[in-house]
N, C-alpha and C positions, 0 to 999 in steps of 0.2 A: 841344805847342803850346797846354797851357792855362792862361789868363788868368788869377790866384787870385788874391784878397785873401787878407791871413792870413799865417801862416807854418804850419809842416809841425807844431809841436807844440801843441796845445790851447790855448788861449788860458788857460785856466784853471792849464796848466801854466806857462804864462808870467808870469802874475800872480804865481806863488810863487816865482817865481825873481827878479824886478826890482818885485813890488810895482805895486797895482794905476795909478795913477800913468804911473809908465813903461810896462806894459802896454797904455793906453791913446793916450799917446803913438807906439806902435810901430803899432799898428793903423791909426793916420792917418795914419801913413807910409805902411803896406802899401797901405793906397788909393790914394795918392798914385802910388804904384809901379804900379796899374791906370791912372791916368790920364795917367803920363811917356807910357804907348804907346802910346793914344791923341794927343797932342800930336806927339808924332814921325810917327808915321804920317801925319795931316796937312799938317804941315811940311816935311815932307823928300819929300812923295807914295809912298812904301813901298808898293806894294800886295802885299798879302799874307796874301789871303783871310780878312779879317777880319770875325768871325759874333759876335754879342753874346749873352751868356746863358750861365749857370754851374749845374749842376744838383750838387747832393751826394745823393746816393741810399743810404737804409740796408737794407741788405739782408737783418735779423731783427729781431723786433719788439721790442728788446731796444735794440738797434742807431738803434730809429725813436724809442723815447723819447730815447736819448741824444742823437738829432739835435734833437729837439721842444725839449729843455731848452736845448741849444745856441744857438739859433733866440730861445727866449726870452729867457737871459741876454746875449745881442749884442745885444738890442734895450734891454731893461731899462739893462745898465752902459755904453752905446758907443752906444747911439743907431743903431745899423742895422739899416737897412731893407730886409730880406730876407721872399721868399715862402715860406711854410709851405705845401707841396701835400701834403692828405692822400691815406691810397691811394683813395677813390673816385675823385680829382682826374687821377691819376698816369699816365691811360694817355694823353691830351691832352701829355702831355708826353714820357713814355717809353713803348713798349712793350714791357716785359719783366715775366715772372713775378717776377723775382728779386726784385723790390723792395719795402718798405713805405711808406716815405712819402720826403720832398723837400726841399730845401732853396732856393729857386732866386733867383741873382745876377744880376739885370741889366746889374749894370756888370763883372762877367766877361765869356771869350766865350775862342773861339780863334783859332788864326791858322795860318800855315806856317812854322814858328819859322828854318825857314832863308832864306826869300824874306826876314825882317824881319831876320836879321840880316847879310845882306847888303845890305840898304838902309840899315841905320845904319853900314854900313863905308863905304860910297861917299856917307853924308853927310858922315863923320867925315872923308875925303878931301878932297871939298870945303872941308870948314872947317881944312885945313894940315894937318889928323893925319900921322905919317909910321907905317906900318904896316908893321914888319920880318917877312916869313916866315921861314920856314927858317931862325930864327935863337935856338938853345933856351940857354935861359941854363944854364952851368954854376955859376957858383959865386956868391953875394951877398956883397961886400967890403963892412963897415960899420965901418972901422977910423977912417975918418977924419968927424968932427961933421958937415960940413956936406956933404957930398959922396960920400953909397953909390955904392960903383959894382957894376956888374952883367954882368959875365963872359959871354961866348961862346966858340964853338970859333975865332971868324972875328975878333972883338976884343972891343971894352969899354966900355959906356953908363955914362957918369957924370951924374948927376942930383940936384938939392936934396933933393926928394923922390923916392920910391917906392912904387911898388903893387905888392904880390905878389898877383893875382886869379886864378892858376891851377888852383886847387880841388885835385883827387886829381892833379894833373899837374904839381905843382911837381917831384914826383920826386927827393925828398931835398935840395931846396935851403935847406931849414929844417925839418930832422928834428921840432923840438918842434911844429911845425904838422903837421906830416904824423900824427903821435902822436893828434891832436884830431880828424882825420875818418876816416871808414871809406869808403872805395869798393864802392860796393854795384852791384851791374850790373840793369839792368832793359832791357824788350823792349819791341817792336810788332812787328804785323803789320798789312799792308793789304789786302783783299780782291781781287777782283777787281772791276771796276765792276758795282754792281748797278742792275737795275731803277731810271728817279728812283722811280718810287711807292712801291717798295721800301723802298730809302733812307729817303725820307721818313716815311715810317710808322713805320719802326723810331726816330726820333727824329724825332715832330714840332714841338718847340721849336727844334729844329738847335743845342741848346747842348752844350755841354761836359761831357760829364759822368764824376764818380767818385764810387767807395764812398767809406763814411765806415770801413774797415778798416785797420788797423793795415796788412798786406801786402794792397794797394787794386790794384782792378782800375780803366783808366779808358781813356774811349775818346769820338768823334767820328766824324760821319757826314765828307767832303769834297766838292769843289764839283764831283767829277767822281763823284758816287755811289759812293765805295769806302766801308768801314769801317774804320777806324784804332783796333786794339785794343790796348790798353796792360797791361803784369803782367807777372807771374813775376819773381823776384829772384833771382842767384845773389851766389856771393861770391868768385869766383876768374875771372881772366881768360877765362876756356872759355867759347863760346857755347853754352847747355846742347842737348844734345842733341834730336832731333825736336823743334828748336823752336816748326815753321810748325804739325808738328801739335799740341801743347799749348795753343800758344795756339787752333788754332780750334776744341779742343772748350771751351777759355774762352769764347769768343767764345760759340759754340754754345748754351754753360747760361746765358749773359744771354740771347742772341735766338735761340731754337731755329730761327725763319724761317732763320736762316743757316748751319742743319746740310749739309754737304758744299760747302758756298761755296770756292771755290778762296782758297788763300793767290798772292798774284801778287807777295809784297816780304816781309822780317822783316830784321827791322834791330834793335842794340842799343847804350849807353853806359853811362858811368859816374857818379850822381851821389855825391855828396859830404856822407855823413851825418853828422851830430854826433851823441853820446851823449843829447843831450835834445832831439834835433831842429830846435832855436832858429837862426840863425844865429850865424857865431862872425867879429865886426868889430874890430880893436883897431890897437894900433900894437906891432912887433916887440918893442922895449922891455919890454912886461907879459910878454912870453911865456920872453924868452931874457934871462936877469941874466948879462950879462958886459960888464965895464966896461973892457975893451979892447976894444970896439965901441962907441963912444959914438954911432956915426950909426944904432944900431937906431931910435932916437925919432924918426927922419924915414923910416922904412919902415911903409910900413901894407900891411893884409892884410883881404882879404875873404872869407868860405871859410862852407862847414857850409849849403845854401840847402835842403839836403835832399830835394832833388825841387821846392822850388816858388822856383825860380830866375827865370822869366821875365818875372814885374812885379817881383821883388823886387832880381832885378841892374840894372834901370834906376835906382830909388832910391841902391841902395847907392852906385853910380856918382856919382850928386848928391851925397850926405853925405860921402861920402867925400873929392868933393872940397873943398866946403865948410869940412872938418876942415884940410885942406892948406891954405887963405886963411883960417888964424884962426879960423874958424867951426865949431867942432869941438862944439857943443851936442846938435844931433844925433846925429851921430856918435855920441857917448860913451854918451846912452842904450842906443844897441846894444850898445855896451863893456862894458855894464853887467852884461851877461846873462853867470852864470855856465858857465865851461865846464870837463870834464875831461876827459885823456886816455883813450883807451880800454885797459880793464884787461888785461893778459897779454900788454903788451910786443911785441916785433913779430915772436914767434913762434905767442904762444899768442889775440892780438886775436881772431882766425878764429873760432878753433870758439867764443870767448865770446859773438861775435857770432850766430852762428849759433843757440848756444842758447837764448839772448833773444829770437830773431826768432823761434823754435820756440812758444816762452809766448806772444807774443804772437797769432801766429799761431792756436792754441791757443783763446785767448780768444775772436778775433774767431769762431770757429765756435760760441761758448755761448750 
């Protein structure tokens, strides 16, 4: 349920991929995408426990220059206005050993990501949406220009255009996208309710907060005094074993205050990595050349959000459609961003993945 500007891979990483330019461009999008949810929420009356404030926390002093430069060049190239809290500053904000210094957002924050997205389905209701359950598309037909249709068990939506936004859950319905993300599984756990003073103490900001690690831990206090701790990554559908206890000795070595705190919920999904983290936006066409499907150029796709999907799928949502009434400016900067399949095929993806995440991993302890 947290807020981010940004997207999942380095800004700097992103600069070298689309040039500073469209970098810059994308980044006032990503804001844009903090403030769709705010607007909605509003609008539509959504409540769903929504708390303001974004903390990025590095956790070696290695970790805290990299954040401090960070901190700098956002303000220097982009013009944002973010707070730098040194560690004297940091216990006003967090209480934990773990940490060196700060990064903190005010126009982040979190929210109950299921209360809000059940208030933008029953806005979407209201405004004519028709929302089919139980209805999983088997096959995408793009044989005819103006007219994809889209296959079920039960029948067949025909449509000018198309959106393919199911992330790792398209499920083979366009093998060459399923090629470009990794489904990666990550966790929470929520406490038991604690003490408020408790609670409170352990995060007196009440914001949001994550490491700046490659495999990142992150977590929030709730409006009923629990902790909501977030980590660990597996790669295979198994929820990994003694989950409830790994994570709360995680938990534990951020706020030792909460060593034997009962685990009372642990819970996990699936997000939807790309190879450079970026998002990966286009139209069917650039992905799959085959010219007895001429209607791929009226199917688009939105996929790769990497974990920091929740301001950034309201955007995508805008641009995208945008793209579909002519207005594809947007859009297309996303387009822009180069992507590849992940190497070793869809026997050997696995362990490739795995060992990259090992290096990286790796790093973040140096």
């Amino acid at each position: 349920g947290q807020v981010i500007a940004g997207l999942a891979c380095d800004q700097a990483a992103l600069e070298a991929l689309v040039g500073l330019d469209d970098a810059r461009r994308i980044w006032a999008m990503t804001l844009e995408g903090v403030d769709i949810i705010r607007a909605r929420r509003e609008r539509f009356g959504i409540d769903c426990d929504w708390q303001p404030g974004y903390l990025a926390v590095a956790v070696t002093a290695k970790k805290a220059r990299e954040l401090r430069r960070w901190h700098d060049d956002m303000a220097r190239a982009y013009g944002f206005e973010s707070e730098w809290i040194a560690p004297s500053e940091l216990p006003r904000w967090i209480d934990s050993p773990r940490f060196h210094s700060a990064v903190h957002d005010p126009r982040g924050g979190h929210l109950h990501p299921l209360a809000y997205s059940l208030g933008l389905a029953r806005a979407a209701a209201q405004l004519g949406v028709q929302v089919h359950e139980h209805s999983a598309v088997t096959q995408l037909d793009a044989t005819r220009r103006d007219e994809p249709r889209l296959r079920t068990a039960q029948g067949e939506v025909r449509a000018r255009k198309v959106l393919l936004a199911g992330n790792v859950y398209l499920h083979g319905i366009v093998p060459a996208l399923d090629a470009r993300i990794m489904p990666v599984g990550t966790y929470m756990v929520a406490s038991e309710p604690l003490a408020p003073a408790l609670a409170h103490s352990l995060i007196p900001s009440q914001a949001a907060v994550s490491d700046t690690n490659f495999v990142l831990d992150y977590f929030r206090t709730t409006p009923d005094h629990r902790m909501l701790f977030g980590g660990r990554i597996s790669y295979s559908t198994a929820t990994p074993r003694n989950l409830e206890a790994s994570m709360q000795r995680r938990m534990a070595a951020t706020f030792p205050q909460l060593e034997g705190t009962r685990i009372d919920y642990a819970w996990g999904g699936f997000v939807d990595i790309t190879m450079n983290r970026a998002p990966d936006f286009g139209r069917l066409s650039t992905v799959v050349d085959d010219a007895r499907r001429p209607g791929l150029a009226n199917v688009y796709y939105l996929q790769g959000f990497s974990g920091h999907g929740l301001a950034l799928t309201g955007l995508a949502g805008r641009v995208v459609a945008e793209a579909m009434h002519g207005h594809s400016e947007r859009f297309d900067t996303f387009a822009r961003i180069r992507h590849r399949a992940f190497p070793g095929g869809r026997l050997l993806r696995m362990p490739a993945l795995v060992a990259g995440m090992a290096y990286y991993r790796l790093r973040d302890l140096l």
